[in-house]
C-alpha positions as CSV (number, residue, x, y, z in Angstrom):
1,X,-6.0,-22.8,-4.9
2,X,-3.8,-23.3,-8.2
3,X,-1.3,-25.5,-8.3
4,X,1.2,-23.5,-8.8
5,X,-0.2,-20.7,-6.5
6,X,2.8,-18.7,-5.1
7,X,2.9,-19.1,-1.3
8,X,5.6,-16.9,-0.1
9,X,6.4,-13.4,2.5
10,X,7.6,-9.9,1.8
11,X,10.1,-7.1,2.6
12,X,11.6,-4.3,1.2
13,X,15.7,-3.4,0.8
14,X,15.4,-0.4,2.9
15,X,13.5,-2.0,5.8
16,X,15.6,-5.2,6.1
17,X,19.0,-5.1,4.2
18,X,21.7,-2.5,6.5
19,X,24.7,-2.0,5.5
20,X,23.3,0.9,4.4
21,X,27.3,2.0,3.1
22,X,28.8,-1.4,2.8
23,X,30.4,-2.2,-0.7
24,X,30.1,1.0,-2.1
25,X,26.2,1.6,-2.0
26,X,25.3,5.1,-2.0
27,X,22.8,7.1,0.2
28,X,19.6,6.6,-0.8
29,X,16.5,9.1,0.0
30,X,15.5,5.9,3.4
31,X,18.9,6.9,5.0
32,X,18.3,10.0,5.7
33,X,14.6,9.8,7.1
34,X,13.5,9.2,10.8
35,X,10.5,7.6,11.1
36,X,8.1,9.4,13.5
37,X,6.4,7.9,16.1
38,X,2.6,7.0,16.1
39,X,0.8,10.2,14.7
40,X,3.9,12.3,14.2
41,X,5.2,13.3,10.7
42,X,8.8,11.7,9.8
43,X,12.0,13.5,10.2
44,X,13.8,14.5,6.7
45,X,17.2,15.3,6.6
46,X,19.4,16.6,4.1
47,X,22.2,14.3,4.4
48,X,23.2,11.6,6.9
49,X,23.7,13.4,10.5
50,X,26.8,12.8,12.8
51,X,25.2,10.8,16.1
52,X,22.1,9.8,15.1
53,X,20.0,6.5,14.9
54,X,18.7,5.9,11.9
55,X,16.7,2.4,12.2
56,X,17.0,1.4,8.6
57,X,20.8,1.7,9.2
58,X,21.3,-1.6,10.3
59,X,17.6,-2.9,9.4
60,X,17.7,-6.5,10.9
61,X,20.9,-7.0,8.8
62,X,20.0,-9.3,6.1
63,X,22.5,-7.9,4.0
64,X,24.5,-10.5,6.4
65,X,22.2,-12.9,7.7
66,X,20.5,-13.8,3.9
67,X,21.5,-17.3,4.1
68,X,20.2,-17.9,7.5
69,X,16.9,-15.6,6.5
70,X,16.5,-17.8,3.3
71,X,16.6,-20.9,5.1
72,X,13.9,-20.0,7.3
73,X,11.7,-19.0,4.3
74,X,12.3,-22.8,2.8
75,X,11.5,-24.2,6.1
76,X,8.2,-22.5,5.7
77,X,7.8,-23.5,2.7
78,X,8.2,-20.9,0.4
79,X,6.9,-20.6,-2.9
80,X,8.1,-17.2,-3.5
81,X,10.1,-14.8,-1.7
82,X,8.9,-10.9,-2.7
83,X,12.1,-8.8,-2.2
84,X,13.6,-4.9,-3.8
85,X,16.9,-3.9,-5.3
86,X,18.5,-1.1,-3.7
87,X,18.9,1.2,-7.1
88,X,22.0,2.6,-5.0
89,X,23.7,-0.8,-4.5
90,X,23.7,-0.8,-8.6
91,X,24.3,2.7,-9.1
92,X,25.3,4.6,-5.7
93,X,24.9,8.3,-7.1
94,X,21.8,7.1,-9.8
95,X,23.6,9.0,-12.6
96,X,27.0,6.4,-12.6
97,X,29.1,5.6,-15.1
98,X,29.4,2.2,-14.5
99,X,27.3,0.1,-12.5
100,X,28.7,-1.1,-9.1
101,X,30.0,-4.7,-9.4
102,X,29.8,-5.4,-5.3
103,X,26.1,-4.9,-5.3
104,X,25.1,-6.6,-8.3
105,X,27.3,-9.1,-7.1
106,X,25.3,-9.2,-3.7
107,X,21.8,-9.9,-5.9
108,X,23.5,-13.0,-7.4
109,X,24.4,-14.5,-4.5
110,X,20.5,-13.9,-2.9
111,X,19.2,-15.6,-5.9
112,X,21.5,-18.3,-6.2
113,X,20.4,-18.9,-2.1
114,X,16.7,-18.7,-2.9
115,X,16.8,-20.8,-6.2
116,X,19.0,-23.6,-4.5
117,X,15.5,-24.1,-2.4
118,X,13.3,-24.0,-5.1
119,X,12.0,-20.1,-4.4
120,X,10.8,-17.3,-6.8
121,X,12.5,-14.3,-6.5
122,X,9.9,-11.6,-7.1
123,X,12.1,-9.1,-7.2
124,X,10.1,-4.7,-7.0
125,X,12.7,-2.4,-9.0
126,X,11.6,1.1,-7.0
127,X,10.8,0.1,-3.4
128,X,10.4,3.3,-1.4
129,X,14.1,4.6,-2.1
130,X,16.1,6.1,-4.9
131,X,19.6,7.8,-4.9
132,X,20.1,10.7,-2.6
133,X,22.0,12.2,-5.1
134,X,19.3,12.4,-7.7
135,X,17.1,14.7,-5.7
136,X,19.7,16.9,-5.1
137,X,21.1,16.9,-8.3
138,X,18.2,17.1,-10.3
139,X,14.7,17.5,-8.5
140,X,14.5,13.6,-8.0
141,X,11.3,12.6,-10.2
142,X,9.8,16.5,-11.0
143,X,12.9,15.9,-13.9
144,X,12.8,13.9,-16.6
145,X,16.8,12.9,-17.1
146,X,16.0,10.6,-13.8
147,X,13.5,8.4,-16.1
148,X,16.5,7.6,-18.3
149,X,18.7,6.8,-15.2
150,X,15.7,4.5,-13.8
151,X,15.4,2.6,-17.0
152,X,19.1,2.0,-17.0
153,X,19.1,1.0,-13.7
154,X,16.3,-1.3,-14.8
155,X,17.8,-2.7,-18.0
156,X,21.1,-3.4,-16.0
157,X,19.2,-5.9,-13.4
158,X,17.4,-7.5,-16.1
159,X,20.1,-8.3,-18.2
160,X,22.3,-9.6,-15.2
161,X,19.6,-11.6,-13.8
162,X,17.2,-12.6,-16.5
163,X,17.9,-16.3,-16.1
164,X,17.3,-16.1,-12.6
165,X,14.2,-13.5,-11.9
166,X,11.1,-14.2,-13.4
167,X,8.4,-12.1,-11.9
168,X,9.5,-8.5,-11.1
169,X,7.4,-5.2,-10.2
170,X,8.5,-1.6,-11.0
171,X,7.3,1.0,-8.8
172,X,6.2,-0.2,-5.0
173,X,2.6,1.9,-4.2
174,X,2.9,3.5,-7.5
175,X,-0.1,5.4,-6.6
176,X,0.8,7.1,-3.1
177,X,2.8,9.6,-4.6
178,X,-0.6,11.6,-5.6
179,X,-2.0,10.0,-1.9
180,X,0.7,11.0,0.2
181,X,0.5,14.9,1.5
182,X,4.8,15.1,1.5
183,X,6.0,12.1,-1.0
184,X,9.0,11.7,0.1
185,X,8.7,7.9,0.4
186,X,7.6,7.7,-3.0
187,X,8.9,10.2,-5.4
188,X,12.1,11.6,-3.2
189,X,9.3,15.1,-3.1
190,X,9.5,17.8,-0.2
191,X,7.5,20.7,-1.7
192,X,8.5,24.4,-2.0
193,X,7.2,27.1,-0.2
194,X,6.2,28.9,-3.6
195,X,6.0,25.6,-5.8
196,X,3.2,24.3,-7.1
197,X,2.1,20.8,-5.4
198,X,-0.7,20.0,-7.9
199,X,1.9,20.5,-10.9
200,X,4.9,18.5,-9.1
201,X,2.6,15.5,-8.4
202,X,1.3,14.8,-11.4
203,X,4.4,15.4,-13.4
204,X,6.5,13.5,-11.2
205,X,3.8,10.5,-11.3
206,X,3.7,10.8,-15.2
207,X,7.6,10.2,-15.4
208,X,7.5,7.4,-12.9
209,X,5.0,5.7,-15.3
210,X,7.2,6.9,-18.6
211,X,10.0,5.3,-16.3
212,X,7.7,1.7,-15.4
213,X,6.7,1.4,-19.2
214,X,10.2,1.8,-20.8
215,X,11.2,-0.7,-18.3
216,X,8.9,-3.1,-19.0
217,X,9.0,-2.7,-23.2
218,X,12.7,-3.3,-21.9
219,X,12.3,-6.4,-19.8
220,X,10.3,-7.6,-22.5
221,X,13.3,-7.6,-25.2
222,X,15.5,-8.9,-22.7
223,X,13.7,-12.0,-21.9
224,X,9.9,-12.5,-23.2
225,X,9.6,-14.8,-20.9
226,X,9.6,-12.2,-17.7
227,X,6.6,-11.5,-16.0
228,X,6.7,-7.7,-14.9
229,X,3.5,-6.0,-12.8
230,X,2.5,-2.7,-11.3
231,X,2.0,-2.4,-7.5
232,X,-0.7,-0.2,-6.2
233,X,-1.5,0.4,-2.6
234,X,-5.1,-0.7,-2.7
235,X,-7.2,1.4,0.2
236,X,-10.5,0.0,-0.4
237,X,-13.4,2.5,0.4
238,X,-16.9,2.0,1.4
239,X,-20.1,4.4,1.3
240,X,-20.7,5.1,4.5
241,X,-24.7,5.2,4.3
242,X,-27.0,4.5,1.3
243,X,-27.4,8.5,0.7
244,X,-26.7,8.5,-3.0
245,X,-24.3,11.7,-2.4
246,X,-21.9,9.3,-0.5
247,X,-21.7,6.9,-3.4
248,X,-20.1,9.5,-5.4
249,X,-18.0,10.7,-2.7
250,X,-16.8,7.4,-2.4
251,X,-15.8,7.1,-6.0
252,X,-13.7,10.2,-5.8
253,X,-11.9,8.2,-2.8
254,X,-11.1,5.5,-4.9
255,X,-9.9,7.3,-8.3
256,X,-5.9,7.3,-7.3
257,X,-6.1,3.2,-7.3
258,X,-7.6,3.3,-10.6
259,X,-5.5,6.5,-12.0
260,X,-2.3,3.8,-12.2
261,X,-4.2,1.1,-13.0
262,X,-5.7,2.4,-16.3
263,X,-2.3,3.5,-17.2
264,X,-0.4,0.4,-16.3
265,X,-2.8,-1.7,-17.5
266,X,-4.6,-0.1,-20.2
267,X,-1.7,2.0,-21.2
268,X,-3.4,5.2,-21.5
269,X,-5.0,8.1,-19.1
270,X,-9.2,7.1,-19.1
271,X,-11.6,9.6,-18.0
272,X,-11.0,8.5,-14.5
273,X,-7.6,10.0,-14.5
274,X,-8.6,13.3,-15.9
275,X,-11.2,13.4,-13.4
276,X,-8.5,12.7,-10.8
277,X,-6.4,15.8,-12.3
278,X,-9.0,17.5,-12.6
279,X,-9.6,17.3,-8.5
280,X,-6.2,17.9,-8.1
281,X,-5.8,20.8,-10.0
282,X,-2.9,20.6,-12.0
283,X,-1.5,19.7,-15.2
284,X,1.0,17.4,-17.3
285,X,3.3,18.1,-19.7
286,X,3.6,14.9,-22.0
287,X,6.6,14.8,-24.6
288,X,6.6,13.5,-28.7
289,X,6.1,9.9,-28.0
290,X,4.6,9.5,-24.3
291,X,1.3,8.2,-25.5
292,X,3.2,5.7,-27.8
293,X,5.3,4.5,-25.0
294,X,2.3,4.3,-22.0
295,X,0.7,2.0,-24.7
296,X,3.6,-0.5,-25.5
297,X,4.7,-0.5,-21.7
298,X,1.6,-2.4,-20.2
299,X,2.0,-4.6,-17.7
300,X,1.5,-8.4,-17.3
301,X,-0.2,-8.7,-14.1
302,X,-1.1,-6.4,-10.8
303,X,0.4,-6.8,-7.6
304,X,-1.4,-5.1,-4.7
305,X,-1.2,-4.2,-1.1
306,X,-4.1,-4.4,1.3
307,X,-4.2,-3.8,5.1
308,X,-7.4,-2.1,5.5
309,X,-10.7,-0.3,4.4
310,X,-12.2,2.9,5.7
311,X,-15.4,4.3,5.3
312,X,-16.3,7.4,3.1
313,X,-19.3,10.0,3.5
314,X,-20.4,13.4,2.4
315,X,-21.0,14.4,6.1
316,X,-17.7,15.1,8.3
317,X,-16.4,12.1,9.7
318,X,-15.4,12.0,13.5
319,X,-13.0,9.5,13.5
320,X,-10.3,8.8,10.9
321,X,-8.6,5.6,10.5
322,X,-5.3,4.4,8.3
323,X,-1.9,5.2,7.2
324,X,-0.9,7.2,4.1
325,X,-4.6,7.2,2.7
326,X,-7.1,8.1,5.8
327,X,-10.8,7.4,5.9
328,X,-13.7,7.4,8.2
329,X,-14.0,4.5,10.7
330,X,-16.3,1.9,10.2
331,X,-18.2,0.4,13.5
332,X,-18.6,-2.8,12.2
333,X,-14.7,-3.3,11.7
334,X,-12.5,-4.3,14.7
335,X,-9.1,-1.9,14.8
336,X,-5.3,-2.4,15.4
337,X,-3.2,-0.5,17.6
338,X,-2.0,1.3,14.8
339,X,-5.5,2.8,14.1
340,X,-6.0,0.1,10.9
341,X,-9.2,-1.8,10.6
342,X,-9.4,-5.5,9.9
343,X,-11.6,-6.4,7.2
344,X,-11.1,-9.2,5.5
345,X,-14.1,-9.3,3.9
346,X,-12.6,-6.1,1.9
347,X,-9.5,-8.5,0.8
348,X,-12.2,-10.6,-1.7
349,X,-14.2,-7.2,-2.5
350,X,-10.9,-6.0,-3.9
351,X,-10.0,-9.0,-5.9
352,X,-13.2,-8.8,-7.6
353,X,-13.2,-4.9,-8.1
354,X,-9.8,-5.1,-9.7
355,X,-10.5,-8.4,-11.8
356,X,-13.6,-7.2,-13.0
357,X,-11.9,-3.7,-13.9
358,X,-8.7,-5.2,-15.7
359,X,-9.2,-8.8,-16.4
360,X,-5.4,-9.4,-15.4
361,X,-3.6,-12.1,-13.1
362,X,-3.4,-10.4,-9.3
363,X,-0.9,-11.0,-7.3
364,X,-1.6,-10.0,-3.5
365,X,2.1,-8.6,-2.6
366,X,1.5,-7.4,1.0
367,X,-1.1,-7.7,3.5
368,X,-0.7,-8.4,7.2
369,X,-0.9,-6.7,10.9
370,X,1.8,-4.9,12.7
371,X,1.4,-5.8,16.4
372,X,3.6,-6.1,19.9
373,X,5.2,-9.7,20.3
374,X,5.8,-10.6,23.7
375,X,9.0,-13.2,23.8
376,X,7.8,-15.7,26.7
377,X,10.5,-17.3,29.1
378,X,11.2,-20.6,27.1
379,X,11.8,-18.7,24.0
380,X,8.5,-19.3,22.7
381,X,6.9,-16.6,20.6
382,X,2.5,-16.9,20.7
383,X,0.6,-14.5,18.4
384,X,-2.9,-16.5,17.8
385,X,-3.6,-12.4,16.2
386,X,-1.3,-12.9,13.5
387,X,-2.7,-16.4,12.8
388,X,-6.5,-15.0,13.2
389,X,-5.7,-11.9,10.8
390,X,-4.3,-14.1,7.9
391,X,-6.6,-16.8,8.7
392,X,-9.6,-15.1,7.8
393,X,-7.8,-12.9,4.8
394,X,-6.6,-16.3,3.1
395,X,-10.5,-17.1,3.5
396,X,-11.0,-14.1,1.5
397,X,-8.8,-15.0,-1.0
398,X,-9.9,-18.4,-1.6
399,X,-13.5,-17.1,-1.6
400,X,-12.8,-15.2,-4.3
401,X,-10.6,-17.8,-6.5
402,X,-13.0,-20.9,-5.8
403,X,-16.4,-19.1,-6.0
404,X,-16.1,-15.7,-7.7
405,X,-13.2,-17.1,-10.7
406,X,-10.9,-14.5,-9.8
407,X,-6.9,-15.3,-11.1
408,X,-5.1,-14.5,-8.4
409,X,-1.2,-15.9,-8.7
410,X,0.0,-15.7,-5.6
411,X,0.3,-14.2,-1.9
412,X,3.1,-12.9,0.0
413,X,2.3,-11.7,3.6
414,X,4.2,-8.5,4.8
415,X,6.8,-8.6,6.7
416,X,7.3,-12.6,6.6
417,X,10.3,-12.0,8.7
418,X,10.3,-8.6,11.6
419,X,11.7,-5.4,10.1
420,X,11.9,-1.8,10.3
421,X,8.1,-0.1,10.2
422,X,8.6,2.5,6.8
423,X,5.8,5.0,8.8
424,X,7.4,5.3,12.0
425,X,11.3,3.4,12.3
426,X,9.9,1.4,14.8
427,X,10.9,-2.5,15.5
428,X,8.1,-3.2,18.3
429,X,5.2,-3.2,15.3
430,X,6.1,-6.3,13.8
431,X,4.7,-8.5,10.9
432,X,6.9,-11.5,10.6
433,X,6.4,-15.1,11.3
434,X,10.5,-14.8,12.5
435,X,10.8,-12.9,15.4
436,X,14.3,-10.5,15.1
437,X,15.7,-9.6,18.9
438,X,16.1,-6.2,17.9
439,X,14.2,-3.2,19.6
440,X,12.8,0.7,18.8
441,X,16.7,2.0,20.3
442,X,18.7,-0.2,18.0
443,X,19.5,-2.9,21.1
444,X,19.3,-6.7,20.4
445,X,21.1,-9.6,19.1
446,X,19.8,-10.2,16.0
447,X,18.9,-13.1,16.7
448,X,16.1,-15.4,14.4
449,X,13.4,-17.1,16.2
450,X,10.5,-18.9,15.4
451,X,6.8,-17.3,16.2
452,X,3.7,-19.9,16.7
453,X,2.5,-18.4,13.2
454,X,5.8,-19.7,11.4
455,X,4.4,-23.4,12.1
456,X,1.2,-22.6,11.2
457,X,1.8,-20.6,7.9
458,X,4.0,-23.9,7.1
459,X,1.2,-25.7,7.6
460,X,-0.7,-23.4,4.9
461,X,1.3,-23.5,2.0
462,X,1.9,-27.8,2.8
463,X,-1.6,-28.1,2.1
464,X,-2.1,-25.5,-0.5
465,X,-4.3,-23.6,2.0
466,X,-6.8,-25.8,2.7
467,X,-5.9,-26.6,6.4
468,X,-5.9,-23.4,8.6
469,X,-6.7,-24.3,11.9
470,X,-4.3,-24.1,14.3
């Protein structure tokens, strides 16, 4: 690897932080969502209910427990630590006045704690949650007024912290919103009995990437020196069989990665995306000036998730497999609990598709497997799983720097420390090399402890990833 590769772990505000009304943050569209157990759809209320347990509530409380978290991270080693802003710590009702000093005050202090060890902040602008208030007020993203309050959100964090964040992303899965049947998560979207879906979608996409490239022309001006990326949820797809029909079915399944890659990178909509809109059926109004914008908004690198791959084919599949974006299960793939294949394999297929489509710096921003951690009697916390998972995925990333010349900048494993599941509110499917004692009812200490995987990811980034043996 490089060396100045960027070893590091991720989380997101809403899954970690709590205090989810502490210092004058305002509801944001996470507080008022239950997650829903395995193969169940999420719960979505309209405002926070009287006696009930929302999970991200109290996430594992890093709001309070930064320090401690942070220290942990440089005990591993950290390069990097891949983090979001809560837009309603910065503006509680999206459509403020005035920025709120507490919360931009709570970011300073996080990136004072992570610089005094030497670590990145990577910092994703739109992570999964946006101001309550805005979708009430205006239709969250199907308006166009809540670009301008997004790119003042965006210049206000910049500005406050460009000597102390370098790399940032704008939109977390960017690309889910056209994915995900009910987009909540993404866009703040329940659709209307009479409205039309296709429409919604894509317009509410097209202002979230109005909204990414206005921030980044922004972030530019403010300091050229910032790096700022997309972030696409990468679901890489396979042809089930050599029948030349499933190659093109295929290619259909992959058209929403590339949709917001061609416009974030290339800076305008390719024939890919009309073929996309064309599948989906609706339409986009663009404005005086959106082409010209799209164009001087492109971004500097790509940062990606990958968990899994699925398998495509033009005859029905009989069993699915996945998360937001389904496919068919492939036999030659081993499967989580949580119905999500391993491939790892598909980790160094994706570098090279998206390298060879873009010819821009990647930056893998989450990967990793959600399983049960059993705490032994000592204390000790043994998840060879974990290891064997990232093991063979950090193969597939060095198999695709050393042999295949890919630029990949950097890696940040999900989940580096246990946290609220996004899908399902659940603590019991955890990621993190730090084991959190809290549990699916809320109950636990809090306490921080180290799993076998913490000593051996430390290991990892020591040696630059060359020794990953146990």
């Amino acid at each position: 690897m490089n060396k100045n590769f960027l070893w590091g772990g991720a989380t997101a505000a809403n899954q970690c932080e709590g205090a989810w009304n502490v210092d004058g943050k305002g509801p944001s569209i996470a507080d008022v969502e239950l997650g829903g157990k395995r193969g169940t759809p999420r719960v979505i209320h309209d405002s926070v209910q009287p006696d009930t347990y929302y999970p991200s509530h109290e996430g594992i409380d890093f709001y309070h427990h930064y320090k401690e978290d942070i220290a942990l991270f440089a005990e591993m080693g950290f390069k990097c630590y891949r983090m979001s802003i809560a837009w309603t710590r910065i503006f509680p009702n999206g459509d403020d006045a005035e920025p709120n000093e507490a919360g931009l005050q709570f970011y300073d202090d996080v990136f004072d704690e992570l610089l005094k060890y030497g670590i990145e902040p990577v910092v994703t602008l739109h992570h999964y949650e946006m101001p309550l208030a805005l979708v009430k007020k205006y239709g969250s993203w199907r308006n166009r007024k809540v670009v301008d309050f997004a790119v003042r959100y965006a210049k206000v964090v910049f500005e406050r912290y460009k000597n102390k964040v370098k790399y940032w992303l704008t939109f977390n899965e960017i690309n889910a919103i056209l994915i995900s049947p009910r987009p909540w998560h993404q866009a703040g979207l329940v659709y209307g009995p009479d409205e039309n879906a296709a429409d919604t979608k894509l317009q509410a996409a097209h202002h979230q990437l109005i909204a990414s490239a206005l921030s980044v022309k922004a972030g530019h001006e403010i300091n050229p020196d910032f790096k700022i990326g997309c972030m696409l949820i990468y679901h890489l797809s396979y042809p089930y069989t050599c029948n030349p029909e499933d190659q093109i079915v295929n290619r259909e399944k992959m058209l929403p990665q590339f949709y917001f890659g061609d416009v974030q990178v290339r800076g305008y909509y390719s024939n890919t995306c009309q073929r996309l809109i064309d599948k989906i059926g609706g339409k986009i109004v663009m404005e005086p000036g959106d082409e010209e914008i799209l164009r001087e908004g492109v971004v500097d690198y790509i940062g990606f998730s990958y968990y899994f791959s699925s398998v495509e084919s033009v005859e029905p599949m009989k069993e699915m497999v996945g998360n937001i974006a389904k496919g068919g299960r492939n036999p030659y793939l081993q499967i989580t609990d949580w119905g999500w294949q391993i491939d790892p394999t598909g980790l160094r297929t994706t570098l090279n598709q998206l390298y060879d489509r873009y010819q821009k710096p990647l930056f893998i921003v989450e990967n990793g497997v959600g399983a049960v951690d059993t705490v032994e009697e000592d204390g000790s916390i043994h998840d060879p799983y974990r290891i064997e998972y990232l093991r063979k995925h950090i193969q597939g990333i060095k198999g695709a720097v050393e042999i295949d010349h890919v630029d990949v900048m950097g890696y940040t494993p999900w989940g580096c420390i246990d946290l609220v599941s996004a899908g399902t509110g659940e603590m019991e499917k955890r990621y993190g090399f730090i084991y959190v004692d809290k549990d699916n009812k809320g109950n636990g200490t809090l306490a921080r402890s180290r799993k076998d995987s913490f000593f051996w990811y430390k290991k990892v980034i020591a040696t630059n990833g060359e020794d990953l043996e146990d």
